[in-house]
C-alpha positions as protocol buffer text, in pm:
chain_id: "A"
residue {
  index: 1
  type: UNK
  ca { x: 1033 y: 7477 z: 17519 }
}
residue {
  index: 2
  type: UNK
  ca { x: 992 y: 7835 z: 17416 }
}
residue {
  index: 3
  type: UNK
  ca { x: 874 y: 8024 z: 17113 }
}
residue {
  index: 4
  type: UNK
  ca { x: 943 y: 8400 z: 17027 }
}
residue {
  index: 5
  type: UNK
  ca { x: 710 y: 8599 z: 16957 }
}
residue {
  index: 6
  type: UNK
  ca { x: 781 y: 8860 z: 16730 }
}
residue {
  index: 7
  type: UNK
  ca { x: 595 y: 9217 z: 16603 }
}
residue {
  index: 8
  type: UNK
  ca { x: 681 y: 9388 z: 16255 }
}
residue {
  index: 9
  type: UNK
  ca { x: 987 y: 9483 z: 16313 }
}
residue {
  index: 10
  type: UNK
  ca { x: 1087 y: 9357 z: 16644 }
}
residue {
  index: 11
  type: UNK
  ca { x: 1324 y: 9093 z: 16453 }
}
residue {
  index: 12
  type: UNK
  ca { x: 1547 y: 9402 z: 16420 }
}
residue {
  index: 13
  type: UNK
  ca { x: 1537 y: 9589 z: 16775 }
}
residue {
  index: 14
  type: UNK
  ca { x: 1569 y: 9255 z: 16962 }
}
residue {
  index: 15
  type: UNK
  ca { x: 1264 y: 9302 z: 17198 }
}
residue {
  index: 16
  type: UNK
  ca { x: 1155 y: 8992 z: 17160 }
}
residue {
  index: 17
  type: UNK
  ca { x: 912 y: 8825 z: 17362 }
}
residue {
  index: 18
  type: UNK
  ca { x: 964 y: 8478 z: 17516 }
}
residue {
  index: 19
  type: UNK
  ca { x: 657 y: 8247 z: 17634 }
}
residue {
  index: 20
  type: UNK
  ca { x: 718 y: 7914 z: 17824 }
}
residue {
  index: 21
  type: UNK
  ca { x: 459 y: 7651 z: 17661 }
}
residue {
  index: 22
  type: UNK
  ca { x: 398 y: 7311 z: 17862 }
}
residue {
  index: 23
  type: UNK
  ca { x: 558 y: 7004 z: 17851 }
}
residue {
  index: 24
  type: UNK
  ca { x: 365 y: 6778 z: 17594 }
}
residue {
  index: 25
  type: UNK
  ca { x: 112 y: 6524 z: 17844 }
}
residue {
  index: 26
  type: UNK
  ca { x: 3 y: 6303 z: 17574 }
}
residue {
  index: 27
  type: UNK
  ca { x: 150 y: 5955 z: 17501 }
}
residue {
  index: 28
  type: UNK
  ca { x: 183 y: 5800 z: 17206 }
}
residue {
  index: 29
  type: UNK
  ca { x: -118 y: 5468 z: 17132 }
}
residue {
  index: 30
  type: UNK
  ca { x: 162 y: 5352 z: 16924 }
}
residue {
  index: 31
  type: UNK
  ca { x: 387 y: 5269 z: 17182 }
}
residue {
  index: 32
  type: UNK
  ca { x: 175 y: 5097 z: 17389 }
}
residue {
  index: 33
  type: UNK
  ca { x: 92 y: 4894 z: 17102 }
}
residue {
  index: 34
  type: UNK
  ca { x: 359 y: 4821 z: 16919 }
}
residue {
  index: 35
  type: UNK
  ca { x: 684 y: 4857 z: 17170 }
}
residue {
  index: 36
  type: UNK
  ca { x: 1032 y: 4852 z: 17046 }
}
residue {
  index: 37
  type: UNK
  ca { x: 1120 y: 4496 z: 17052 }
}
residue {
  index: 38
  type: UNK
  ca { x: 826 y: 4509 z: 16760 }
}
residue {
  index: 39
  type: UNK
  ca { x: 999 y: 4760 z: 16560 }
}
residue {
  index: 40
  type: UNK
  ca { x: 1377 y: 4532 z: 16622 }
}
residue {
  index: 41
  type: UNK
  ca { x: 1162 y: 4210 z: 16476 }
}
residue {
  index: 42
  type: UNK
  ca { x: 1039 y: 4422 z: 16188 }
}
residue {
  index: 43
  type: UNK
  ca { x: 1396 y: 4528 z: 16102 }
}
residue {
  index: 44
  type: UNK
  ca { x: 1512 y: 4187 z: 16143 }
}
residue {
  index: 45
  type: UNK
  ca { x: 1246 y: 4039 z: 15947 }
}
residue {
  index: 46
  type: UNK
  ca { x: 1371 y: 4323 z: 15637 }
}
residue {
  index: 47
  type: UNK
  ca { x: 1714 y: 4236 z: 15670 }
}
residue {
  index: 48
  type: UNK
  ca { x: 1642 y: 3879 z: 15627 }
}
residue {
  index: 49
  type: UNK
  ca { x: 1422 y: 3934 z: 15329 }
}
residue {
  index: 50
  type: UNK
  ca { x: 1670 y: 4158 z: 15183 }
}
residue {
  index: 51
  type: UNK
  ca { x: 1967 y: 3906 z: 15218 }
}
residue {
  index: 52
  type: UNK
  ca { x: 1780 y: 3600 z: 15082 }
}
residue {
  index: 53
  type: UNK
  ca { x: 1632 y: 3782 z: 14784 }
}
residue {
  index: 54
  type: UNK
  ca { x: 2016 y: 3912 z: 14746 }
}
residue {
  index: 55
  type: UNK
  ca { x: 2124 y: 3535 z: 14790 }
}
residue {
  index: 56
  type: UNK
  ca { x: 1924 y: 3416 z: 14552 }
}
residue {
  index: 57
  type: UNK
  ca { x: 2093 y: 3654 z: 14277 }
}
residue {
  index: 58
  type: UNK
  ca { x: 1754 y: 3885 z: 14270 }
}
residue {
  index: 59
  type: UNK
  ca { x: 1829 y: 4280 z: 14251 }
}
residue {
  index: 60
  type: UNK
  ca { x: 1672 y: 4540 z: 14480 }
}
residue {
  index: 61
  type: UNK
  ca { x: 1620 y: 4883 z: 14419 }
}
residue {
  index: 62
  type: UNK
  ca { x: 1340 y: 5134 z: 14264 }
}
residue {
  index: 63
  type: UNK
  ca { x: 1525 y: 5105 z: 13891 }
}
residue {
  index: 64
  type: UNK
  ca { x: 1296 y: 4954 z: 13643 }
}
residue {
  index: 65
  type: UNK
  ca { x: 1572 y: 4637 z: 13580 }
}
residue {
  index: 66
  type: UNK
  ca { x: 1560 y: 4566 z: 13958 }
}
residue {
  index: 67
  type: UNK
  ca { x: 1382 y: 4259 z: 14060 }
}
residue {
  index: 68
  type: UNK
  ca { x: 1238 y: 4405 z: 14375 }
}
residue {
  index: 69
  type: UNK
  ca { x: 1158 y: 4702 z: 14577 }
}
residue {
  index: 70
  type: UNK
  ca { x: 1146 y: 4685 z: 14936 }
}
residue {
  index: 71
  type: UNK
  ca { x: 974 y: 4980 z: 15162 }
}
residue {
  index: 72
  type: UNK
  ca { x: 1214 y: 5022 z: 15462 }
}
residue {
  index: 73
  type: UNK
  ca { x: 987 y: 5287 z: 15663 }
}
residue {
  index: 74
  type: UNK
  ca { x: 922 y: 5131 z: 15966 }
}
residue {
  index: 75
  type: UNK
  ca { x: 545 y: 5079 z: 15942 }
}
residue {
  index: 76
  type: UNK
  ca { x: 427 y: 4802 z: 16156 }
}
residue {
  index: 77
  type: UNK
  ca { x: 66 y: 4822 z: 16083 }
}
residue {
  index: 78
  type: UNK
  ca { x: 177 y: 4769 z: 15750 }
}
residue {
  index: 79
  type: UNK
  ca { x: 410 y: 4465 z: 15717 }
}
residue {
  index: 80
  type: UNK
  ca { x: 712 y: 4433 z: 15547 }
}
residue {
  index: 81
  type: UNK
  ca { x: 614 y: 4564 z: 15136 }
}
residue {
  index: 82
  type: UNK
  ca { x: 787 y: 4334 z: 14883 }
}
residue {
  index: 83
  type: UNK
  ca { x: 699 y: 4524 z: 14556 }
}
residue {
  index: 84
  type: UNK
  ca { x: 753 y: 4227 z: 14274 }
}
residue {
  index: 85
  type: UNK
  ca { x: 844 y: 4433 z: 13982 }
}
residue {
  index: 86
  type: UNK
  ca { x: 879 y: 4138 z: 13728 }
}
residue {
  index: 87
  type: UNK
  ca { x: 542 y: 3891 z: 13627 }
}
residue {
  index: 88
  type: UNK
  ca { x: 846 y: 3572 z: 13620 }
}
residue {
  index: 89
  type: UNK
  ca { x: 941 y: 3639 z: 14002 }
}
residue {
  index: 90
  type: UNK
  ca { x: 614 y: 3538 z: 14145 }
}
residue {
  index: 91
  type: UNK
  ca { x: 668 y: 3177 z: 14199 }
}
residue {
  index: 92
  type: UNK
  ca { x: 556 y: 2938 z: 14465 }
}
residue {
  index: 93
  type: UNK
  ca { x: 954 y: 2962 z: 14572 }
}
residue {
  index: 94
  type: UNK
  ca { x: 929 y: 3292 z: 14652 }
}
residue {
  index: 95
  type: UNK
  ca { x: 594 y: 3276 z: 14873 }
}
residue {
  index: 96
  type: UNK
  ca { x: 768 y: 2969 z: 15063 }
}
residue {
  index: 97
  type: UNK
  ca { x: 1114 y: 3168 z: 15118 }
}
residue {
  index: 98
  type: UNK
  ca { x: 864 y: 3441 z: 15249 }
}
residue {
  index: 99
  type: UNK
  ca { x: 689 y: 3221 z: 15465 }
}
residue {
  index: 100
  type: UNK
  ca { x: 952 y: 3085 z: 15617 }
}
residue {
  index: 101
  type: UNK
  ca { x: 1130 y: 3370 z: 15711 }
}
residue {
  index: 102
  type: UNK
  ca { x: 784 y: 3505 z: 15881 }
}
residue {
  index: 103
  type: UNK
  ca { x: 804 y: 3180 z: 16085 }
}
residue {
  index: 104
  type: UNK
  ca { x: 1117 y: 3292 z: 16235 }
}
residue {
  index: 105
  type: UNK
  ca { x: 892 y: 3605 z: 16377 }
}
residue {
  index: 106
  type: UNK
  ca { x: 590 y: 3427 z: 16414 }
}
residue {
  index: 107
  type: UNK
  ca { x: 561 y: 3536 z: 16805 }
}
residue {
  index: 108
  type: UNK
  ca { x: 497 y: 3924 z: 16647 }
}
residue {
  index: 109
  type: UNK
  ca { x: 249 y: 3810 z: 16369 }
}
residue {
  index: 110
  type: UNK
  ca { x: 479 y: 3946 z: 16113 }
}
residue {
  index: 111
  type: UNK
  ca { x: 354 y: 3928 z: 15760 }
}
residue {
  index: 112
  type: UNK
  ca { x: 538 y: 4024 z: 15394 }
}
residue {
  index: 113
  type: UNK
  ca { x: 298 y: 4217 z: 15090 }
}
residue {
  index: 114
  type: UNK
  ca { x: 396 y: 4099 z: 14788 }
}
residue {
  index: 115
  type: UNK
  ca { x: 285 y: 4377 z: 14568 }
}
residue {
  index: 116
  type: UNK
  ca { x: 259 y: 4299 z: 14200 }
}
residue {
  index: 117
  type: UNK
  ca { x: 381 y: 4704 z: 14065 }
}
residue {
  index: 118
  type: UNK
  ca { x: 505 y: 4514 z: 13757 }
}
residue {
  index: 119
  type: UNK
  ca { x: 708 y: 4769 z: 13552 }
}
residue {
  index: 120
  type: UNK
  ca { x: 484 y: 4649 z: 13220 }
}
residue {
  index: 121
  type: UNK
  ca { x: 216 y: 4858 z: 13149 }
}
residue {
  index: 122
  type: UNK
  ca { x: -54 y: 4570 z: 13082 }
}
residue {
  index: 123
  type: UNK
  ca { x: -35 y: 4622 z: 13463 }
}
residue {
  index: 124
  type: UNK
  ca { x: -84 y: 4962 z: 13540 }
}
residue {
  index: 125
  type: UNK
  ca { x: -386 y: 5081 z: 13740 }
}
residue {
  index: 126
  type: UNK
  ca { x: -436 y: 4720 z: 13916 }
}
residue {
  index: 127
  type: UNK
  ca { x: -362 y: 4697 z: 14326 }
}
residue {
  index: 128
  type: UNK
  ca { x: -317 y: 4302 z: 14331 }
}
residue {
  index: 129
  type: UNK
  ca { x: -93 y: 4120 z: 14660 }
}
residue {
  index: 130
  type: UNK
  ca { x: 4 y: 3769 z: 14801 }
}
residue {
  index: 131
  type: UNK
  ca { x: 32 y: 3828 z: 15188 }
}
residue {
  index: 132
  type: UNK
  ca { x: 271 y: 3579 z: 15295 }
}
residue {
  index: 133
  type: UNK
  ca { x: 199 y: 3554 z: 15698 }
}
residue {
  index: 134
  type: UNK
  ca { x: 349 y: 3273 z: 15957 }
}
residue {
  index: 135
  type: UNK
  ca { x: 45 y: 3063 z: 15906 }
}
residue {
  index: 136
  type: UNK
  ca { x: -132 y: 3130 z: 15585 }
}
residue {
  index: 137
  type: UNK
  ca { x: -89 y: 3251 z: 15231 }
}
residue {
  index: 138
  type: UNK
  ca { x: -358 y: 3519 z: 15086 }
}
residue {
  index: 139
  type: UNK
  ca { x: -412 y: 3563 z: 14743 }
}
residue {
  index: 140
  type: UNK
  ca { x: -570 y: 3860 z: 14644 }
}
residue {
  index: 141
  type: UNK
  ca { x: -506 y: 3897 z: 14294 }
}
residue {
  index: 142
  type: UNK
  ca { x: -776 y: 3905 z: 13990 }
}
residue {
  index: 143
  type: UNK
  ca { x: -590 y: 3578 z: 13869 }
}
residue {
  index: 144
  type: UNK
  ca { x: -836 y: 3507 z: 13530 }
}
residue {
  index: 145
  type: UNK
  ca { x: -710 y: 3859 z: 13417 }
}
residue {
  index: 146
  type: UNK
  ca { x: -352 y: 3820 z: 13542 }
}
residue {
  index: 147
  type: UNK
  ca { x: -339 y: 3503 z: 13260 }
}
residue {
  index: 148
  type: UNK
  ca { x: -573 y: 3653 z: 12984 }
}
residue {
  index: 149
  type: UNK
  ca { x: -287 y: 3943 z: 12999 }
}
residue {
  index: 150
  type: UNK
  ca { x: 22 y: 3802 z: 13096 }
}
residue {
  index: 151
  type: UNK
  ca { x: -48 y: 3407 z: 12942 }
}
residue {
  index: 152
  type: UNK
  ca { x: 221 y: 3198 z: 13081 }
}
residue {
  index: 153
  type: UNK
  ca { x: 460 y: 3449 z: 13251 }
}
residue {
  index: 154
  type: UNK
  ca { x: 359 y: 3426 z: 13593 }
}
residue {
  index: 155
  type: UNK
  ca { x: 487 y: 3084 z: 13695 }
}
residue {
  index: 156
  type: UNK
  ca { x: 255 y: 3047 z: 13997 }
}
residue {
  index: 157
  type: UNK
  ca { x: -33 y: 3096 z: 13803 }
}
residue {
  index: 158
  type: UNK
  ca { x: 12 y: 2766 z: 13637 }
}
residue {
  index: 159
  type: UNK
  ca { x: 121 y: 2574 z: 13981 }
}
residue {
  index: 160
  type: UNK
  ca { x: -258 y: 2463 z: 14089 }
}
residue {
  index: 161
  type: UNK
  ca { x: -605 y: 2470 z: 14009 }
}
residue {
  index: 162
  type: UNK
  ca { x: -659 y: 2608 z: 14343 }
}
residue {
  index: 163
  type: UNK
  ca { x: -501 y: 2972 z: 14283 }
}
């Protein structure tokens, strides 16, 4: 690789001077980490999540009328990022739909964020998830508050005493 150096003016006369730089010696933590077949289970795990919500008649996209927004950067750290954009989606169906298509990738430890970014602005300002992993279900999610606000629109809410 080579950069040219210029001086006022030079861009003009052509007397430009080349320097070689060195070839780059580092290597990337992240491929040692996380190696490709990671980032073709991450995809897969996406397009799965994509085509069952689609199946199941929901609507992606980043309009407030969709159902869901999905994050397609590939950031395996991360997860796959479900935002939920409507309090009536998050249902014990979804979370077992999600759970069993992380079961399919369970050898990679997958997991799905179900992000609550409701569009309604009782919500704004609150960072609440379910992570749906192979395994387990988390729940971190101020639930007293989610029901004081949103009453009986959250359908999981009202599944168990255990929530």
């Amino acid at each position: 690789m080579t950069i040219g150096m210029y001086t006022f003016g030079s861009c003009l006369m052509g007397d430009t001077e080349k320097i070689q730089l060195p070839e780059p010696t580092y290597t990337d933590e992240q491929d040692k980490i996380y190696p490709n077949e990671h980032q073709e289970a991450w995809f897969r795990l996406l397009d799965k999540l994509e085509a069952e919500l689609e199946a199941a008649g929901y609507s992606i996209g980043s309009s407030d009328d969709s159902d869901f927004y999905l994050i397609t950067d590939y950031m395996p750290s991360d997860g796959i990022s479900c935002s939920v954009l409507k309090p009536e989606l998050v249902t014990q169906e979804l979370i077992d739909r999600c759970q069993r298509l992380t079961k399919n990738e369970a050898s990679w430890n997958m997991w799905i964020r179900l992000g609550f970014d409701f569009v309604d602005d009782r919500h704004k300002g609150h960072s609440e998830n379910i992570l749906v992993r192979p395994d387990r279900v988390a729940h971190d999610y101020d639930s007293v508050r989610l029901q004081n606000e949103f009453k009986n629109e959250i359908p999981l809410l009202g599944v168990g005493s255990d929530v």
